[in-house]
C-alpha positions in Angstrom: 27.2 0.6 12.4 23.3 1.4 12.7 22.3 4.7 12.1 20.5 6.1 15.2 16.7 6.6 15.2 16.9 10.0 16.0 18.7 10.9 12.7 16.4 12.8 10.1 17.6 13.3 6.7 14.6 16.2 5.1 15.8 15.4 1.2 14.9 11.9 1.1 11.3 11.2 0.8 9.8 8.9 4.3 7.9 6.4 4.9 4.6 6.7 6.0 3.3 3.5 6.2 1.4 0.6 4.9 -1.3 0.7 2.2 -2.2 -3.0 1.8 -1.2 -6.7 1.6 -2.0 -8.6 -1.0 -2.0 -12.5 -1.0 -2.1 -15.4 -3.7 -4.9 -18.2 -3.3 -5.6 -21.1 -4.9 -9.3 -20.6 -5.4 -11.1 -16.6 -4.3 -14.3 -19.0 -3.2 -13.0 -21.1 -1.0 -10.5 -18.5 0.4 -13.4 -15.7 0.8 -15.7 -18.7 2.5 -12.0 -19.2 5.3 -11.6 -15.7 5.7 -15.2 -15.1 6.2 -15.4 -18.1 8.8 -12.6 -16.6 10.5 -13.4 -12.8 10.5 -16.5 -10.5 10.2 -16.1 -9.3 6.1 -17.6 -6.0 5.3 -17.3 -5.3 1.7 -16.2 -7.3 -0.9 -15.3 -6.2 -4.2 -14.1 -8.3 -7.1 -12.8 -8.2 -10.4 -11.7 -11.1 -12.5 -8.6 -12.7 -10.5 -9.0 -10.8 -7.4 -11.0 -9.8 -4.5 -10.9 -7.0 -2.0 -11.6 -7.3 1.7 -12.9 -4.0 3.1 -10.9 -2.8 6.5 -12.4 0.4 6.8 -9.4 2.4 5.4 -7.4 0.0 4.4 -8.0 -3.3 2.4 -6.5 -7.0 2.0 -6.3 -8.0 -1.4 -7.1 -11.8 -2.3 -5.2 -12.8 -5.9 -6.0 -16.2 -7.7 -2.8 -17.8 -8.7 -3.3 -21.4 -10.0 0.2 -22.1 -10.7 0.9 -20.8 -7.0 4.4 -19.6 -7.7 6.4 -18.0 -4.7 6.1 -14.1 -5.2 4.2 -14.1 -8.6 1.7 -11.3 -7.6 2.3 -11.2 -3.7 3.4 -7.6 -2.8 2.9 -5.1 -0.6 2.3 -1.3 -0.4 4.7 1.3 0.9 3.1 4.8 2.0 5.2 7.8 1.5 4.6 11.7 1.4 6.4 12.2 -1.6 6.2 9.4 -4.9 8.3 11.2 -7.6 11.3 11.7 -5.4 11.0 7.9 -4.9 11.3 7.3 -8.0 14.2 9.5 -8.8 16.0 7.9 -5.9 15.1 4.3 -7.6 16.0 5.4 -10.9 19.5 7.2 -9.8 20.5 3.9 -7.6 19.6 2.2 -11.2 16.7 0.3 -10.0 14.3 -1.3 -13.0 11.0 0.7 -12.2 7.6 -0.4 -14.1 6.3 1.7 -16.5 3.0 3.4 -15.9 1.4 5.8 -13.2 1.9 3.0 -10.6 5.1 2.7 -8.7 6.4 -0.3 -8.8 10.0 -2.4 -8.1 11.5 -5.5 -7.0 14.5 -5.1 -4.5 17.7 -7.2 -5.0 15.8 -10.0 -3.2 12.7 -9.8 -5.7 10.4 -8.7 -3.0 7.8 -6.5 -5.3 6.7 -3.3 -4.0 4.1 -0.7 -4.6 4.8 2.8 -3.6 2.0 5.2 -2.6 1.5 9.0 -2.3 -0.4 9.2 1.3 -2.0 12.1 -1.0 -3.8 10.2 -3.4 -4.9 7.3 -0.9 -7.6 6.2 1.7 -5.3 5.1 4.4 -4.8 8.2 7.2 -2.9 8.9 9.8 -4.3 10.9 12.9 -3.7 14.8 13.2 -1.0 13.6 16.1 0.6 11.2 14.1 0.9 13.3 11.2 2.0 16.3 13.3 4.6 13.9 15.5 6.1 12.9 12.2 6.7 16.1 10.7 4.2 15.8 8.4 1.0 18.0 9.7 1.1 20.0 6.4 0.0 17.1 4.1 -3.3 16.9 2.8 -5.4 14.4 1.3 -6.2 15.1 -2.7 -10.0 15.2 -2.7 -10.5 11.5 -4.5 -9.1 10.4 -1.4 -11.3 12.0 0.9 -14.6 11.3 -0.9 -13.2 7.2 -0.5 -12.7 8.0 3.2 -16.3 10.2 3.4 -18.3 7.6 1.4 -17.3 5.4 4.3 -18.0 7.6 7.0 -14.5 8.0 7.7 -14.0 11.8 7.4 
């Protein structure tokens, strides 16, 4: 039985959204030099291993694997308005959670993912979506907002 979309449970933290996708390449040259062919690239960052494709308030993040093994670093990012109830929810259903600040699992499938507080991130929902999901008290911390002002994005 499917639970119906209209069903709203308040003491369970929700989902917001989608912070980023990150992908594994064989070389960051030669995949920067496709993408770049293929798409207008604003802002490129890099550290050793990795690049970071600028989308405004959200990103795409390029990871050099040279063994190329399925899933090694690919993940993705899971926005929610409320990242320590996450993890007590992971750690009561007896989920493995990484150690650290960051919040990270596999699922029983060994998808990894990366769970974000919409607080402490650049990504933003409009004042309508926010407000048509319930959430129209949440505020940005202000490290967020300088990312999205140093942009021009607030």
């Amino acid at each position: 039985m499917r639970p119906t979309r209209n069903t709203v449970t308040p003491s369970k933290p929700r989902l917001v959204g989608i912070n980023h996708v990150a992908l594994e390449v064989g070389d960051l040259d030669q995949a920067l030099q496709f993408y770049g062919a293929i798409f207008e690239l604003r802002g490129i960052d890099r550290e050793p291993g990795m690049a970071f494709i600028d989308m405004g308030d959200q990103f795409l993040a390029l990871s050099e694997r040279s063994d190329r093994q399925p899933d090694a670093a690919r993940h993705f990012g899971l926005v929610v308005d409320d990242k320590p109830a996450v993890r007590a929810a992971l750690e009561a259903q007896g989920v493995e959670v990484a150690q650290g600040p960051r919040l990270n699992f596999r699922d029983p499938w060994g998808n990894h993912i990366q769970v974000v507080d919409y607080r402490d991130i650049q990504f933003t929902k409009t004042p309508e979506v926010l407000r048509g999901m319930g959430l129209a008290e949440i505020r940005k911390k202000p490290a967020a907002v300088e990312q999205l002002r140093a942009k021009g994005l607030a």
